[in-house]
DRENSEFI-14172 format. One record per atom (N, C-alpha, C, O): residue in three letters; chain; x, y, z; atom name. Coordinates in steps of 0.2 Angstrom, whole numbers. Example, Ala and Ser with C-alpha at 12.3 -4.5 7.8 and 13.67 -1.06 7.14 Angstrom:
> midren; lumti; xx; yy; zz; dodren
> ALA; A; 66; -28; 39; N $
> ALA; A; 62; -22; 39; CA $
> ALA; A; 66; -16; 39; C $
> ALA; A; 71; -17; 42; O $
> SER; A; 64; -11; 35; N $
> SER; A; 68; -5; 36; CA $
> SER; A; 64; 0; 39; C $
> SER; A; 67; 6; 40; O $
//
This chain:
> midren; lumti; xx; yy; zz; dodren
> UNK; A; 749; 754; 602; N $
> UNK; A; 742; 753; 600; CA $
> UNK; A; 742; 750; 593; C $
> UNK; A; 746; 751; 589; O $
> UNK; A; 737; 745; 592; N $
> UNK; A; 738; 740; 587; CA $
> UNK; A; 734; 742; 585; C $
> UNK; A; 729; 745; 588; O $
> UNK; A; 733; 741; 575; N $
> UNK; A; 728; 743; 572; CA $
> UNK; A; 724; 738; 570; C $
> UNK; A; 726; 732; 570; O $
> UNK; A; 716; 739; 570; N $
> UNK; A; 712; 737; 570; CA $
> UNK; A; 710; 735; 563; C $
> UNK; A; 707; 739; 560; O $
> UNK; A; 710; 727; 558; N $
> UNK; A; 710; 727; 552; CA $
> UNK; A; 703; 727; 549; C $
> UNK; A; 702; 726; 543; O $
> UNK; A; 697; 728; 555; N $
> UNK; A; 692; 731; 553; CA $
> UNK; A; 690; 737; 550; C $
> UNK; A; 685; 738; 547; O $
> UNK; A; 695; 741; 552; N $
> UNK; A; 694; 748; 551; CA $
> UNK; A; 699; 752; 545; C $
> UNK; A; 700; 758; 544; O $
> UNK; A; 702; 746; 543; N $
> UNK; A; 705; 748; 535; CA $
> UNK; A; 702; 749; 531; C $
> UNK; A; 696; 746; 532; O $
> UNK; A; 702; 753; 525; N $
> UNK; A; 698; 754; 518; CA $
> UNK; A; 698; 746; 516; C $
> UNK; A; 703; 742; 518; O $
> UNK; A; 693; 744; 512; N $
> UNK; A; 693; 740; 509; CA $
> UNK; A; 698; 737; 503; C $
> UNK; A; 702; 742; 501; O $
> UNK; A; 699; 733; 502; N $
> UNK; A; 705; 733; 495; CA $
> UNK; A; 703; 730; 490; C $
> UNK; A; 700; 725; 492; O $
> UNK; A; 704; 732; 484; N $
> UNK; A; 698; 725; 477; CA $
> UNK; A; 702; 719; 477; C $
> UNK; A; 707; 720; 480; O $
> UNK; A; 701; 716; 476; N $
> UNK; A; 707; 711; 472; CA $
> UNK; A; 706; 713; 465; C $
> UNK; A; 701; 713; 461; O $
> UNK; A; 712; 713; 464; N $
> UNK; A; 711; 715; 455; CA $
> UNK; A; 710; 708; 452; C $
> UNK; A; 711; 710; 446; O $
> UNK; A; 709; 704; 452; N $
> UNK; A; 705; 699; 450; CA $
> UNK; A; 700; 698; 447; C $
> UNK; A; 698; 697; 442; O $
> UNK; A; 697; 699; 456; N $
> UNK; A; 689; 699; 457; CA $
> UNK; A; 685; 703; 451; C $
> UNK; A; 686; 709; 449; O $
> UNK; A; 680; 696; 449; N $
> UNK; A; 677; 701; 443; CA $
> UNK; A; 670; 702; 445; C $
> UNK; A; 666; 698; 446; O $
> UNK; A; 667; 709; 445; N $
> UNK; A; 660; 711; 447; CA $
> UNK; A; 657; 710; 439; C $
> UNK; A; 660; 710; 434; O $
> UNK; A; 651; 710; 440; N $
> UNK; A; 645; 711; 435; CA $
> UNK; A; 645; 714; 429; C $
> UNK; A; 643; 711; 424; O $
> UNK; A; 649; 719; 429; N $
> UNK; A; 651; 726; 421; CA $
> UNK; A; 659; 722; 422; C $
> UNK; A; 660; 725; 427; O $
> UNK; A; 663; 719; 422; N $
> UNK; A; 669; 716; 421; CA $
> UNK; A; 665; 712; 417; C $
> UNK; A; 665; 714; 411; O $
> UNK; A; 661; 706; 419; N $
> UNK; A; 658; 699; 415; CA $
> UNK; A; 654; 703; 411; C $
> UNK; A; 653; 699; 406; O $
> UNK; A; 651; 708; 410; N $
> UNK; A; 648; 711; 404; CA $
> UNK; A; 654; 713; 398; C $
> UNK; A; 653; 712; 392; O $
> UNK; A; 659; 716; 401; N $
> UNK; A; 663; 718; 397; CA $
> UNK; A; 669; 715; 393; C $
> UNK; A; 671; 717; 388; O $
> UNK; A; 669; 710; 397; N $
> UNK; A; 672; 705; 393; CA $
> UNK; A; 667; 699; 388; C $
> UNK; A; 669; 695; 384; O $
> UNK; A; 661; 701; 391; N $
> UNK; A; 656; 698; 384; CA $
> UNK; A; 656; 702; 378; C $
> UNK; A; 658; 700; 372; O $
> UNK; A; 655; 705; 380; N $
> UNK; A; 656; 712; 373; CA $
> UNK; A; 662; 710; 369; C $
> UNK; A; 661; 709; 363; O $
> UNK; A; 668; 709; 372; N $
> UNK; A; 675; 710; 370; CA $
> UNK; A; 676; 704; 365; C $
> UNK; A; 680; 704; 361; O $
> UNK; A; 671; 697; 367; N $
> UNK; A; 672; 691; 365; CA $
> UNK; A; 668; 692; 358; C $
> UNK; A; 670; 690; 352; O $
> UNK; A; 663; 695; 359; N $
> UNK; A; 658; 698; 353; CA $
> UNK; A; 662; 701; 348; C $
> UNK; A; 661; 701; 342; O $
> UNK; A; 666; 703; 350; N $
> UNK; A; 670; 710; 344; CA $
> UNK; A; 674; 713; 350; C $
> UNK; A; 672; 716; 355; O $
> UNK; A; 682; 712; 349; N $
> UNK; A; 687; 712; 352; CA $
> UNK; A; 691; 718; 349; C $
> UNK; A; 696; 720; 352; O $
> UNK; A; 689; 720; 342; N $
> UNK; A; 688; 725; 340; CA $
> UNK; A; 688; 733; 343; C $
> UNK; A; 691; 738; 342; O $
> UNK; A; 680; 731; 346; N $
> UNK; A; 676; 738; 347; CA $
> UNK; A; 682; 742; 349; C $
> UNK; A; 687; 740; 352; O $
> UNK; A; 677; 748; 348; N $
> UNK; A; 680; 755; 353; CA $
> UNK; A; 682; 757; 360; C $
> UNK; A; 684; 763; 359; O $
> UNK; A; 684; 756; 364; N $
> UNK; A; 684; 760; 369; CA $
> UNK; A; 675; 763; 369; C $
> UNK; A; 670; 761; 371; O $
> UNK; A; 678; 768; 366; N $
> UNK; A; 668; 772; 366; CA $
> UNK; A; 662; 768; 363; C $
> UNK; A; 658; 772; 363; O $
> UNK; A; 661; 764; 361; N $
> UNK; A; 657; 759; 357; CA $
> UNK; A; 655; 756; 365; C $
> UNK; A; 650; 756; 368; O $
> UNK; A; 661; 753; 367; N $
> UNK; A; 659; 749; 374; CA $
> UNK; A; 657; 752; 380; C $
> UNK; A; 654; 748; 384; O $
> UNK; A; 658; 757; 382; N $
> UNK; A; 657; 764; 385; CA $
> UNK; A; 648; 764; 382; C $
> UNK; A; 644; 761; 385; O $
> UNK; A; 647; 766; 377; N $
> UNK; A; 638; 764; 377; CA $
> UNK; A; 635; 762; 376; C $
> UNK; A; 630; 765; 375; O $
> UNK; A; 636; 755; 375; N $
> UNK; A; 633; 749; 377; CA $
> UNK; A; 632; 749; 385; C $
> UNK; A; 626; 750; 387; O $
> UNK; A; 639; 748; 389; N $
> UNK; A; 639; 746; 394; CA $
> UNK; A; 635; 754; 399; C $
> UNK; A; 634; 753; 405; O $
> UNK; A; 635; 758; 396; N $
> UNK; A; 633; 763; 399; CA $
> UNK; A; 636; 767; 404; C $
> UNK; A; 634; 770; 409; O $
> UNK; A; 641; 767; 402; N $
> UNK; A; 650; 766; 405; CA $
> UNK; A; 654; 773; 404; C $
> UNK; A; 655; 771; 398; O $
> UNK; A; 659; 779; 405; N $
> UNK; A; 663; 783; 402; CA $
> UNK; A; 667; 780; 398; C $
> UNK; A; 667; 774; 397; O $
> UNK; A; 671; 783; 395; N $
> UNK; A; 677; 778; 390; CA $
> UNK; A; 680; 779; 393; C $
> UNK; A; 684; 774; 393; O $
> UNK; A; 682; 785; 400; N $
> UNK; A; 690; 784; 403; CA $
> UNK; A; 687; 776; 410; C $
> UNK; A; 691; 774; 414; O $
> UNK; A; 680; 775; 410; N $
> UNK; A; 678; 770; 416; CA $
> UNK; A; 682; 762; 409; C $
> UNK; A; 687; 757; 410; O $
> UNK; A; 678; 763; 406; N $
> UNK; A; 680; 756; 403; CA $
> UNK; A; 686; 755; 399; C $
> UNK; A; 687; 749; 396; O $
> UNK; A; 690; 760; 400; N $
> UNK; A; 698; 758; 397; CA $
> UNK; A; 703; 757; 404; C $
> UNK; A; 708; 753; 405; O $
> UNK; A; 700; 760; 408; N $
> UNK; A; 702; 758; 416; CA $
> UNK; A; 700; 751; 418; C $
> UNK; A; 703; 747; 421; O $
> UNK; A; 696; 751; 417; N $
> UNK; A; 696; 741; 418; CA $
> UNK; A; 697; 735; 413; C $
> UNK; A; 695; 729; 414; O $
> UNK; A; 700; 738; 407; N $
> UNK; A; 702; 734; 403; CA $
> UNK; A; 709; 731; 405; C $
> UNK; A; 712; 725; 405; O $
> UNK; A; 712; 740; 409; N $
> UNK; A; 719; 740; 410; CA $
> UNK; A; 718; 736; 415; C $
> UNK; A; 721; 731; 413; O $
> UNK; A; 714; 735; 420; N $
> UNK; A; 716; 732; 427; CA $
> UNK; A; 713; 725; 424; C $
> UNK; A; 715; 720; 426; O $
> UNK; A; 709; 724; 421; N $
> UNK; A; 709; 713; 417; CA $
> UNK; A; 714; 713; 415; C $
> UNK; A; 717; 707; 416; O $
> UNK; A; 717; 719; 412; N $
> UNK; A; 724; 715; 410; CA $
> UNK; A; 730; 712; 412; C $
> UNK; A; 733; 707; 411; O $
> UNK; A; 732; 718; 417; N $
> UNK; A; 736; 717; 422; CA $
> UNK; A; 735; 713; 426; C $
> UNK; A; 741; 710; 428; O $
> UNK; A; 729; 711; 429; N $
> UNK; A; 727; 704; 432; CA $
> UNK; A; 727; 699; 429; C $
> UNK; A; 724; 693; 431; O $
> UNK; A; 731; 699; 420; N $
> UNK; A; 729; 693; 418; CA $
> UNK; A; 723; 689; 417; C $
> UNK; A; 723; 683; 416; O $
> UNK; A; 716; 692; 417; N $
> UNK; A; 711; 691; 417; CA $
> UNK; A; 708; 689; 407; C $
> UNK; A; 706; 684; 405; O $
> UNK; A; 711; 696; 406; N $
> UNK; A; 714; 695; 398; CA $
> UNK; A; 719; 698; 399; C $
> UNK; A; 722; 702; 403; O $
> UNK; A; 721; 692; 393; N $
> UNK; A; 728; 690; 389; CA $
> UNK; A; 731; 690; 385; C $
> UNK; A; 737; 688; 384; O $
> UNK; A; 725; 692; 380; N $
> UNK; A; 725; 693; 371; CA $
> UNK; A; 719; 694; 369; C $
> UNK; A; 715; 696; 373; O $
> UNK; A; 719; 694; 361; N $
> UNK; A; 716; 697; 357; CA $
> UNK; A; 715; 694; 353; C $
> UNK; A; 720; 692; 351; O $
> UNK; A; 708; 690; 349; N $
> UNK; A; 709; 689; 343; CA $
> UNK; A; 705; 687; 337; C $
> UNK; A; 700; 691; 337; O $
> UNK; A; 705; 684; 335; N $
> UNK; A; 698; 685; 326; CA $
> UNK; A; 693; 680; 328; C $
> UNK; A; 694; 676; 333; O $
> UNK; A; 689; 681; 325; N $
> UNK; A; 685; 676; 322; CA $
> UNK; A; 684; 678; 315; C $
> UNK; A; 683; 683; 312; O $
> UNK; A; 684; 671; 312; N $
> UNK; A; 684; 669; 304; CA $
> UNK; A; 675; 670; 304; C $
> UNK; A; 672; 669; 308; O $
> UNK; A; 673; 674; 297; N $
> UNK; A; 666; 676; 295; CA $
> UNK; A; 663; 668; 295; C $
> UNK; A; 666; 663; 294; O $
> UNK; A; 656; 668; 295; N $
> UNK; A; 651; 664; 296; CA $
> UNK; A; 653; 660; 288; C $
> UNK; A; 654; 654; 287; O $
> UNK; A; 653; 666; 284; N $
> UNK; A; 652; 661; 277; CA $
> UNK; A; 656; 659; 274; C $
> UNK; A; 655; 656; 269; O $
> UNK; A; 664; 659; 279; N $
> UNK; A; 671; 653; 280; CA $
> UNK; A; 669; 649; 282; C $
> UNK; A; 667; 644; 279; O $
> UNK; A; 668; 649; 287; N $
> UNK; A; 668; 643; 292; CA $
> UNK; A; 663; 638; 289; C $
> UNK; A; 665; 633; 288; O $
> UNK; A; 656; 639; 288; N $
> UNK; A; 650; 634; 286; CA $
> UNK; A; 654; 632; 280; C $
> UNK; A; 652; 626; 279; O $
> UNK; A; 656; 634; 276; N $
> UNK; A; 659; 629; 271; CA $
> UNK; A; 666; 622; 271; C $
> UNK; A; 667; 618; 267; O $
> UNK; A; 669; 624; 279; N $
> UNK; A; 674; 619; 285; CA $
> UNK; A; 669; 612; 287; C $
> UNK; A; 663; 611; 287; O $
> UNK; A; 674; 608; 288; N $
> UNK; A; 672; 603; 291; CA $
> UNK; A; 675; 603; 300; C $
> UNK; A; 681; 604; 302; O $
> UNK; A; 671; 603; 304; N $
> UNK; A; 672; 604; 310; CA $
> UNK; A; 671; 597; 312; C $
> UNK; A; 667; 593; 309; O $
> UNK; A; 676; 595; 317; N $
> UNK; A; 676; 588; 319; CA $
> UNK; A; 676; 590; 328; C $
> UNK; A; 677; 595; 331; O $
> UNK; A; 675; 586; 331; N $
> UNK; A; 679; 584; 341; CA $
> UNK; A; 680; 577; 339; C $
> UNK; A; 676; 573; 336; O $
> UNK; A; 686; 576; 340; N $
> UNK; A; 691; 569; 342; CA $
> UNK; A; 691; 569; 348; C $
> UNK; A; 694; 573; 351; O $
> UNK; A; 687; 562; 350; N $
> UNK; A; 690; 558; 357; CA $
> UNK; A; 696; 556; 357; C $
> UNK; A; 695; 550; 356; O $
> UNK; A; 701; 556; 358; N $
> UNK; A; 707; 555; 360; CA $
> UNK; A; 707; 547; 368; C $
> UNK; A; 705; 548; 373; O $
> UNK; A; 710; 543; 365; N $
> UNK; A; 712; 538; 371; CA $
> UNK; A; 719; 539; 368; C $
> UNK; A; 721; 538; 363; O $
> UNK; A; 722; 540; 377; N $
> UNK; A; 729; 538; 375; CA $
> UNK; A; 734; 534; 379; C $
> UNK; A; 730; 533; 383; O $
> UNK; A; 739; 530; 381; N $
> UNK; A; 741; 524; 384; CA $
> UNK; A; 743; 530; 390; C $
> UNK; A; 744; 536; 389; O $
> UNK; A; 744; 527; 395; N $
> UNK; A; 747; 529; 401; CA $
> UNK; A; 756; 533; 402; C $
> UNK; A; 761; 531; 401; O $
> UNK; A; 753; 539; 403; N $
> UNK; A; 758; 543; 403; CA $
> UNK; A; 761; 547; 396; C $
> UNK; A; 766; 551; 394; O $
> UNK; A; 757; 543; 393; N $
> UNK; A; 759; 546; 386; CA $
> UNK; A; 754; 554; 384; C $
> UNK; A; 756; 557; 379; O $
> UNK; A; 748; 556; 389; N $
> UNK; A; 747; 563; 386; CA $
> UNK; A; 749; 568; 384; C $
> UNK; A; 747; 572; 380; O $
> UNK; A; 756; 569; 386; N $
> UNK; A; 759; 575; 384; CA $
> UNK; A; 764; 575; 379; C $
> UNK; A; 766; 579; 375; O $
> UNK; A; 767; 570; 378; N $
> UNK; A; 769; 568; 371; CA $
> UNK; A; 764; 568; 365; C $
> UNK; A; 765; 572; 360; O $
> UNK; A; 759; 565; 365; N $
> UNK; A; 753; 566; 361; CA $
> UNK; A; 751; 573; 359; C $
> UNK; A; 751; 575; 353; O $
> UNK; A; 748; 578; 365; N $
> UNK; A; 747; 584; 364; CA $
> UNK; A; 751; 588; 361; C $
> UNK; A; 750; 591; 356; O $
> UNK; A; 761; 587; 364; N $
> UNK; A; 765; 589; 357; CA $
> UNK; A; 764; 590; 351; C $
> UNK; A; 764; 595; 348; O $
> UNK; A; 764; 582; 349; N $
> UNK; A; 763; 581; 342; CA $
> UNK; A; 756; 583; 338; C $
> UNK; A; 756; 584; 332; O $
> UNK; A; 750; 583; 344; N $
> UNK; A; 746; 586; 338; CA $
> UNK; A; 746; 594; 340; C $
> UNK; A; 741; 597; 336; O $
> UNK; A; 749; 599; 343; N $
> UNK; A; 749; 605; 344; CA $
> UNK; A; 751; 607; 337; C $
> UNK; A; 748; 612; 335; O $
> UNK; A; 756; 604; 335; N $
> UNK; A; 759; 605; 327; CA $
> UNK; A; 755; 604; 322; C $
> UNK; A; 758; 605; 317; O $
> UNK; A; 750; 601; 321; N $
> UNK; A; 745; 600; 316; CA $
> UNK; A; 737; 607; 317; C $
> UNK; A; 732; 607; 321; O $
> UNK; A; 741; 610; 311; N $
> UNK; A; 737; 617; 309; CA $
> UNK; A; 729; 616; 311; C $
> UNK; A; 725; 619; 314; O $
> UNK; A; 728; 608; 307; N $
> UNK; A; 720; 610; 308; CA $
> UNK; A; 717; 608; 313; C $
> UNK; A; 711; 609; 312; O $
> UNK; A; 718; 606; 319; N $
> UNK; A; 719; 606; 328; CA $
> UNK; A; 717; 613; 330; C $
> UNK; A; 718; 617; 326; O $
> UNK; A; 714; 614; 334; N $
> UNK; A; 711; 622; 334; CA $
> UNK; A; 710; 623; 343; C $
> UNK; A; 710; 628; 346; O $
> UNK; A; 710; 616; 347; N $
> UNK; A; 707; 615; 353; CA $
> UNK; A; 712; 608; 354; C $
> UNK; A; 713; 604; 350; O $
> UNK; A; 713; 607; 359; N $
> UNK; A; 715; 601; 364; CA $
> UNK; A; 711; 603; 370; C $
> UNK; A; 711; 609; 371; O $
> UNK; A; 710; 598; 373; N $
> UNK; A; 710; 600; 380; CA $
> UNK; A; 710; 592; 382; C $
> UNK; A; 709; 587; 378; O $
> UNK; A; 710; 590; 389; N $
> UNK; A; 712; 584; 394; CA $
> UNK; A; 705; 586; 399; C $
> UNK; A; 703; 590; 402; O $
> UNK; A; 702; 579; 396; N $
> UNK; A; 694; 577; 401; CA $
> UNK; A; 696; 572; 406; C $
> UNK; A; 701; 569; 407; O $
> UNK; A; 691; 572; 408; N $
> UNK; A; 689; 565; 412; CA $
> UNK; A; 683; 561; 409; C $
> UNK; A; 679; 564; 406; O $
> UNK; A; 682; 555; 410; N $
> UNK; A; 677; 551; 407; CA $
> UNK; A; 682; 545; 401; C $
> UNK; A; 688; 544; 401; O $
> UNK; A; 678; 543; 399; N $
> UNK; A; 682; 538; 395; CA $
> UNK; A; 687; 541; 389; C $
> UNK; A; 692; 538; 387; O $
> UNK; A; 687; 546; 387; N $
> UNK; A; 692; 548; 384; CA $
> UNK; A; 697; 551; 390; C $
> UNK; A; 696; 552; 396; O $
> UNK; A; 705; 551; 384; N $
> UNK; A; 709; 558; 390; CA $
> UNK; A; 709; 564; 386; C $
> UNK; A; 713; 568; 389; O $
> UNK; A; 707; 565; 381; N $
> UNK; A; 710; 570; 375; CA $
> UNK; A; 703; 572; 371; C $
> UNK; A; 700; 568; 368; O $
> UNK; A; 702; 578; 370; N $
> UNK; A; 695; 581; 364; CA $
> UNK; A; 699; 585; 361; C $
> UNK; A; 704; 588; 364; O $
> UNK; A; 697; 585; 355; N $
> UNK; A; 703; 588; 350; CA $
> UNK; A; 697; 593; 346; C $
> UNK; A; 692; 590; 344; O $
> UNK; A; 698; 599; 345; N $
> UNK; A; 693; 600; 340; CA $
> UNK; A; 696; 605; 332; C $
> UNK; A; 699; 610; 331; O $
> UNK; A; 694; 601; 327; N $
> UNK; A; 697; 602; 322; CA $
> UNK; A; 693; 604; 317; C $
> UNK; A; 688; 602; 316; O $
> UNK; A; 697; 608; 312; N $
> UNK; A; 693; 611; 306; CA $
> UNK; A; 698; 611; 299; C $
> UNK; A; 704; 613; 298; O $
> UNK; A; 695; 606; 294; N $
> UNK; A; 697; 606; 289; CA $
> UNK; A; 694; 608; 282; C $
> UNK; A; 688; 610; 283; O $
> UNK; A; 696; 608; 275; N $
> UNK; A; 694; 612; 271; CA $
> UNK; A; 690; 605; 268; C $
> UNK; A; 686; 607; 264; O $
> UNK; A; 690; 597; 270; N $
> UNK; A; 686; 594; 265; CA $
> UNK; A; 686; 587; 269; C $
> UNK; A; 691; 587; 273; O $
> UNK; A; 681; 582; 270; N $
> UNK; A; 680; 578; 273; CA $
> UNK; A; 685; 572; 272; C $
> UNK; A; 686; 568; 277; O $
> UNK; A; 690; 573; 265; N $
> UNK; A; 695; 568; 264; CA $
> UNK; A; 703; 573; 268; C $
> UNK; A; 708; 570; 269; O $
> UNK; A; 700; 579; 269; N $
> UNK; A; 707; 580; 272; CA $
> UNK; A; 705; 579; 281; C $
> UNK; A; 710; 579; 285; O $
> UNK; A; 699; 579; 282; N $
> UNK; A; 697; 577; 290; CA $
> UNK; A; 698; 571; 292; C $
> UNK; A; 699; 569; 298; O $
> UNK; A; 698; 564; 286; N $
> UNK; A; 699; 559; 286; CA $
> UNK; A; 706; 557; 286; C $
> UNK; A; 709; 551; 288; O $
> UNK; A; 709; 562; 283; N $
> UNK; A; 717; 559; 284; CA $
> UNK; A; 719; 562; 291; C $
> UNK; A; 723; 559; 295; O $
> UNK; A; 716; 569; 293; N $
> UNK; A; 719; 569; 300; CA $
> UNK; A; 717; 567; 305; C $
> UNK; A; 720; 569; 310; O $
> UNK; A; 713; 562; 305; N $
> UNK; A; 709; 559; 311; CA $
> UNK; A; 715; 551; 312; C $
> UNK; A; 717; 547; 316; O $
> UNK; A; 716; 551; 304; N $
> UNK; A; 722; 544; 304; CA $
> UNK; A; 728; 546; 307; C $
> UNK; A; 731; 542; 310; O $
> UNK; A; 731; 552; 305; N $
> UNK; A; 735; 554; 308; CA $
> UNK; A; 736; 556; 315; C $
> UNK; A; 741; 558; 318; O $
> UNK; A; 730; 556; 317; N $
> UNK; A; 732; 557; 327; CA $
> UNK; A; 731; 551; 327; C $
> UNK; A; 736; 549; 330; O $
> UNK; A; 726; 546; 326; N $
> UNK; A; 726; 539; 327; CA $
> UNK; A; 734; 535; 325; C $
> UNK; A; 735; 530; 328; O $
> UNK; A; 737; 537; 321; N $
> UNK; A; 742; 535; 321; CA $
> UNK; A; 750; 535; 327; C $
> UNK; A; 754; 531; 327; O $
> UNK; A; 748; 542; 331; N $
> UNK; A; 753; 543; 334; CA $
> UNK; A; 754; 539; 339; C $
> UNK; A; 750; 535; 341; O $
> UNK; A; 761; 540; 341; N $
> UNK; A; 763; 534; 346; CA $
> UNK; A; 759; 536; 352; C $
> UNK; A; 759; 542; 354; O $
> UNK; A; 757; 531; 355; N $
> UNK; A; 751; 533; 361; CA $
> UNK; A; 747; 531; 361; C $
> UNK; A; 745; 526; 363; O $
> UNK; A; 742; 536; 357; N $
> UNK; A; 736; 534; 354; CA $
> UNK; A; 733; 528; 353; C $
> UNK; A; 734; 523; 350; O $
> UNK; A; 728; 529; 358; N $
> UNK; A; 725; 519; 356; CA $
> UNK; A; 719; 519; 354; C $
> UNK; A; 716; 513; 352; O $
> UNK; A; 715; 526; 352; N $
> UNK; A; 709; 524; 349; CA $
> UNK; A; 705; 532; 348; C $
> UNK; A; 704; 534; 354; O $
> UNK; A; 704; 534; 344; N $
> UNK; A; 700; 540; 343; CA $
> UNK; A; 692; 537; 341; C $
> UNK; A; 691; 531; 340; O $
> UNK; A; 686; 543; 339; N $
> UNK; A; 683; 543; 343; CA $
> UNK; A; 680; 549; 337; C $
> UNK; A; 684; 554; 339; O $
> UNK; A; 678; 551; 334; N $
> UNK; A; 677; 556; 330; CA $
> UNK; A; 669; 557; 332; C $
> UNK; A; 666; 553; 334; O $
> UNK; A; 665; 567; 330; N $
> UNK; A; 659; 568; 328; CA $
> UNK; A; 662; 575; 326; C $
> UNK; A; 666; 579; 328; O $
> UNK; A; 656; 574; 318; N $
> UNK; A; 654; 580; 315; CA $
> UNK; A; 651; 583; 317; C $
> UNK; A; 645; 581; 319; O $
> UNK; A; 654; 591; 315; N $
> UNK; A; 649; 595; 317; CA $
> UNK; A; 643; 596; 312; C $
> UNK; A; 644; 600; 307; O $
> UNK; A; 637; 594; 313; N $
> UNK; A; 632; 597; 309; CA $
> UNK; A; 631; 603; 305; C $
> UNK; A; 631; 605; 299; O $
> UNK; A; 629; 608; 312; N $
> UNK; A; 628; 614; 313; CA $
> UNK; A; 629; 616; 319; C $
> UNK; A; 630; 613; 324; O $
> UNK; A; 628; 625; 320; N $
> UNK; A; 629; 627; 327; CA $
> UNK; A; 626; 630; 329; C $
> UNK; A; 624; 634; 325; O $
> UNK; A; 622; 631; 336; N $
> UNK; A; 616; 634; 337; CA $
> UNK; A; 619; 641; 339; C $
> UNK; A; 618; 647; 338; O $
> UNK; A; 625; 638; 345; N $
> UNK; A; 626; 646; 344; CA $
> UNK; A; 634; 647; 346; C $
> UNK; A; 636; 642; 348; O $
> UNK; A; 637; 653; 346; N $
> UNK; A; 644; 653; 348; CA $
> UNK; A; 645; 657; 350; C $
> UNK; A; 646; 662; 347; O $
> UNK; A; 647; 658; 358; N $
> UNK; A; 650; 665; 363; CA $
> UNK; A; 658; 666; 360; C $
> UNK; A; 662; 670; 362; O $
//
């Protein structure tokens, strides 16, 4: 007699993220910080319910770290930039190298659309944003940046 895999218990995928997973992980983005119990009532959750699905984000890789955010009244005194990046063919990942290693780089990632590369970067002074914008313009590859200041931010998850 063969078994019927209709009539197995279900299995979660530890992955799969439901509703209070995505709230939870909002919370965590908010203050990575918190409690255990702090997130428990919020979430309106036990502390042993929401340390139990921390462990299974973790384990799933879902989350993979932990980390800061610089206070509001750091940061608005920074110059924030997004560098468009154009780069010659075959050349992104030497590029990406080379700028991984420059501190004030905070963000790479690889688009589509007329750039290959947005870089987002934070410096202490417009003359030090100016030399590093020459500096990835400078690298071998590179055929053309593309610079915007950040104004201001409406808002930041």
């Amino acid at each position: 007699m063969t078994k019927d895999p209709t009539r197995e218990p279900a299995r979660r995928d530890p992955a799969a993220l439901d509703e209070t997973d995505h709230l939870l992980i909002a919370k965590l983005r908010e203050n990575a910080r918190a409690s255990v119990s702090e997130l428990g009532r919020v979430l309106e959750l036990s502390r042993t319910t929401v340390q139990s699905r921390i462990k299974r984000l973790e384990r799933a890789k879902v989350i993979t770290g932990y980390s800061i955010r610089v206070a509001e009244s750091h940061e608005k005194n920074q110059i924030h930039a997004y560098l468009m990046i154009t780069v010659g063919p075959k050349r992104a990942a030497g590029v990406g190298a080379e700028i991984k290693r420059m501190a004030a780089v905070r963000l790479l990632q690889s688009v589509s659309g007329p750039f290959d590369l947005i870089a987002l970067a934070v410096t202490p002074s417009v003359r030090e944003m100016d030399d590093l914008i020459d500096a990835i313009g400078n690298l071998e590859g590179v055929e053309r940046t593309t610079s915007s200041v950040v104004l201001s931010t409406k808002f930041d998850r």
